[in-house]
C-alpha positions in Angstrom: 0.0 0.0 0.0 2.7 1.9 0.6 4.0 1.2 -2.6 1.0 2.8 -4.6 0.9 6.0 -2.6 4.4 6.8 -3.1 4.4 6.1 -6.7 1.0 7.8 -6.8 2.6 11.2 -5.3 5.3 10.8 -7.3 2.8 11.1 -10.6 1.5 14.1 -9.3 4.3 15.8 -8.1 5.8 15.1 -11.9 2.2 16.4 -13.6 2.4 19.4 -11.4 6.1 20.1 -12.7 4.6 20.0 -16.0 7.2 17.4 -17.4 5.1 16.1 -19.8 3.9 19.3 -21.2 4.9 20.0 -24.9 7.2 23.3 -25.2 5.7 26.4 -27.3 7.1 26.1 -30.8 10.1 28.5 -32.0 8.9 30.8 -34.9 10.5 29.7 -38.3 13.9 31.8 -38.8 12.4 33.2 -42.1 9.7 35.1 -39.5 13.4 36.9 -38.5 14.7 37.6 -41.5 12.2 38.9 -44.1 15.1 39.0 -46.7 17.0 35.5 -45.7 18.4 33.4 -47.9 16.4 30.2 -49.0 17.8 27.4 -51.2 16.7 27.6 -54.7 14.5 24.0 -54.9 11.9 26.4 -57.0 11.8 28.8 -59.9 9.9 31.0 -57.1 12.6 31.0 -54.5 15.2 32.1 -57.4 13.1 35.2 -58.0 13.1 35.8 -54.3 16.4 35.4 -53.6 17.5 38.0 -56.8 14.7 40.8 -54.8 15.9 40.0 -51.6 19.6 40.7 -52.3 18.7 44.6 -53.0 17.3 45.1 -49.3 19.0 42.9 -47.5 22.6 44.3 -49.2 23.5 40.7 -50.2 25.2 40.5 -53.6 25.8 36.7 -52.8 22.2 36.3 -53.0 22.4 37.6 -57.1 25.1 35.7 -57.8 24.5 32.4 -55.9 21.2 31.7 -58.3 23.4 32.2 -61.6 25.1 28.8 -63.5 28.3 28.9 -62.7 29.5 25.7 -63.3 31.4 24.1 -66.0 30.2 20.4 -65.2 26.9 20.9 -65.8 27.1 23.6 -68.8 25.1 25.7 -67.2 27.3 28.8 -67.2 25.4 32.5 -67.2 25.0 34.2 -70.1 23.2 37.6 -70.1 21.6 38.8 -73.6 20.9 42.9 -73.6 18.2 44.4 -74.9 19.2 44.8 -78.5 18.6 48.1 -78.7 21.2 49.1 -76.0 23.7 46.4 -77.3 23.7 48.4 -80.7 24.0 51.5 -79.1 26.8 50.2 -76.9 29.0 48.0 -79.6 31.3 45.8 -77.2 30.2 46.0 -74.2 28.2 42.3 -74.4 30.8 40.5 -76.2 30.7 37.3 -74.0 28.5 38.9 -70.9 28.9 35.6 -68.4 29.3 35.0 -65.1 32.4 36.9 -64.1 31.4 40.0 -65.8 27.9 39.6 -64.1 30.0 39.5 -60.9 32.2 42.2 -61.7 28.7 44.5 -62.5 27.2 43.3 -59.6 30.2 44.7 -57.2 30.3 47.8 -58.8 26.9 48.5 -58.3 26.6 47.2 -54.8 29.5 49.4 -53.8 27.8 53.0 -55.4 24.6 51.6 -53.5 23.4 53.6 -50.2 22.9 51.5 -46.9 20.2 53.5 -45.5 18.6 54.1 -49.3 15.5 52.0 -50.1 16.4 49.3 -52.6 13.7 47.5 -54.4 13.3 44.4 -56.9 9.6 44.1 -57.9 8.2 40.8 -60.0 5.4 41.4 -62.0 2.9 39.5 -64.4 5.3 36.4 -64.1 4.6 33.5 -66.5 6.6 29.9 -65.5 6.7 27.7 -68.4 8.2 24.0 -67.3 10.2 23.2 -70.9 11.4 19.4 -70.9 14.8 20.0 -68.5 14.3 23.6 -67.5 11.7 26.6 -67.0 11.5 29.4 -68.8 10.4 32.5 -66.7 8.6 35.5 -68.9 8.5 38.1 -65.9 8.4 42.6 -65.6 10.4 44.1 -63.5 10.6 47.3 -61.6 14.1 48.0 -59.8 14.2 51.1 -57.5 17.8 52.0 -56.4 19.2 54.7 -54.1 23.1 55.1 -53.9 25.5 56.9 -52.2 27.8 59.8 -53.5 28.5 58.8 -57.5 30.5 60.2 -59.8 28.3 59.2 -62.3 25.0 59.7 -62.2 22.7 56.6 -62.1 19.2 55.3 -62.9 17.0 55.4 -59.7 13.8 53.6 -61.6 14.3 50.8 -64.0 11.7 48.4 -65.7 11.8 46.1 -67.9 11.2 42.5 -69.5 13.5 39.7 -68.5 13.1 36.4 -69.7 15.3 33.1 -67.7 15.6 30.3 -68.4 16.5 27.9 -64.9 17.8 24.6 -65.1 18.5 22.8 -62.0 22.3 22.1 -60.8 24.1 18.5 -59.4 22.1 19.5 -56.4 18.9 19.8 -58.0 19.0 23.2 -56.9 17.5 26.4 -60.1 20.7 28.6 -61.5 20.0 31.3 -64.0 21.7 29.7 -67.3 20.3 32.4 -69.4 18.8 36.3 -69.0 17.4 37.9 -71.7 16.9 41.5 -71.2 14.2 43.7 -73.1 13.1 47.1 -72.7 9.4 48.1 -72.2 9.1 51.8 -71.1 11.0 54.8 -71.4 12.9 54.2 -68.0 16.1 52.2 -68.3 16.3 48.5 -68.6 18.8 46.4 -67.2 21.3 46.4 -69.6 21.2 50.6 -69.5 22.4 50.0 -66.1 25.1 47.7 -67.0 26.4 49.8 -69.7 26.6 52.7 -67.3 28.3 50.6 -64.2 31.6 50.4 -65.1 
């Protein structure tokens, strides 16, 4: 008898402790970081990841979701609108990755920290293609920098078209950007010509 009341107090002490009760869940580390990183296991998340990098001042985050790998032929190549590229004789000869990356710097670096810095999507079409995706998508870039010799574009839009095909890790790279104008702001490939 003995027995049953000390293993009976011993239940209660161990419910009133609340051993047994579940813990409150942690939120998700995305909820922290509205401009975090995510791997690229979708079209979607490469889009995302090539917005987020304007906030969150990451230039990692544009070049992480563009081929760079000779193994799986998926290197970048970036075509220009072809009405800047014949205004600009030269300066796309060969655009790949490294002169991506070398763009990308250089316009990170004339960029203002406190300056809003925006990467819109818009009217985005995915098209699965037998081995990749073909993305059809607007944009609308809205960039603040600091002191610049040069004065730069603050509004951009235009069309980009990407085609993604999915790396030894099954993870979407960028193998190919078209660029096209569709207003009277500068496109892309304005802003390239003028980040030098």
């Amino acid at each position: 008898m003995k027995w049953f009341v000390f293993t009976l107090s011993a239940l209660l002490f161990l419910a009133g402790c609340e051993l047994f009760t579940p813990r409150d869940s942690e939120p998700p580390i995305d909820v922290l970081d509205p401009y975090a990183w995510g791997p690229p296991t979708s079209p979607e998340i490469v889009l995302q990841n090539l917005a987020n990098a304007f906030p969150a001042h990451k230039l990692n985050y544009h070049l992480d979701v563009l081929g760079n790998s000779d193994e799986t032929g998926a290197s970048f190549t970036f075509f220009p609108d072809q009405g800047v590229a014949s205004s600009q004789p030269g300066v796309f000869d060969n655009w790949g990755y490294v002169e991506e990356e070398n763009f990308i710097t250089k316009l990170f670096e004339t960029l203002s920290q406190d300056g809003l810095q925006r990467l819109e999507w818009e009217r985005t079409d995915f098209l699965p293609i037998d081995d990749h995706f073909e993305i059809v998508t607007d944009y609308h870039l809205t960039l603040a920098y600091g002191e610049s010799e040069t004065p730069l574009p603050e509004q951009l839009k235009g069309q980009a078209t990407l085609t993604l095909v999915q790396n030894v890790d099954l993870l979407y790279e960028i193998s190919i950007w078209q660029d096209l104008k569709s207003d009277s702001l500068p496109c892309w490939s304005d802003l390239k010509t003028l980040v030098q």
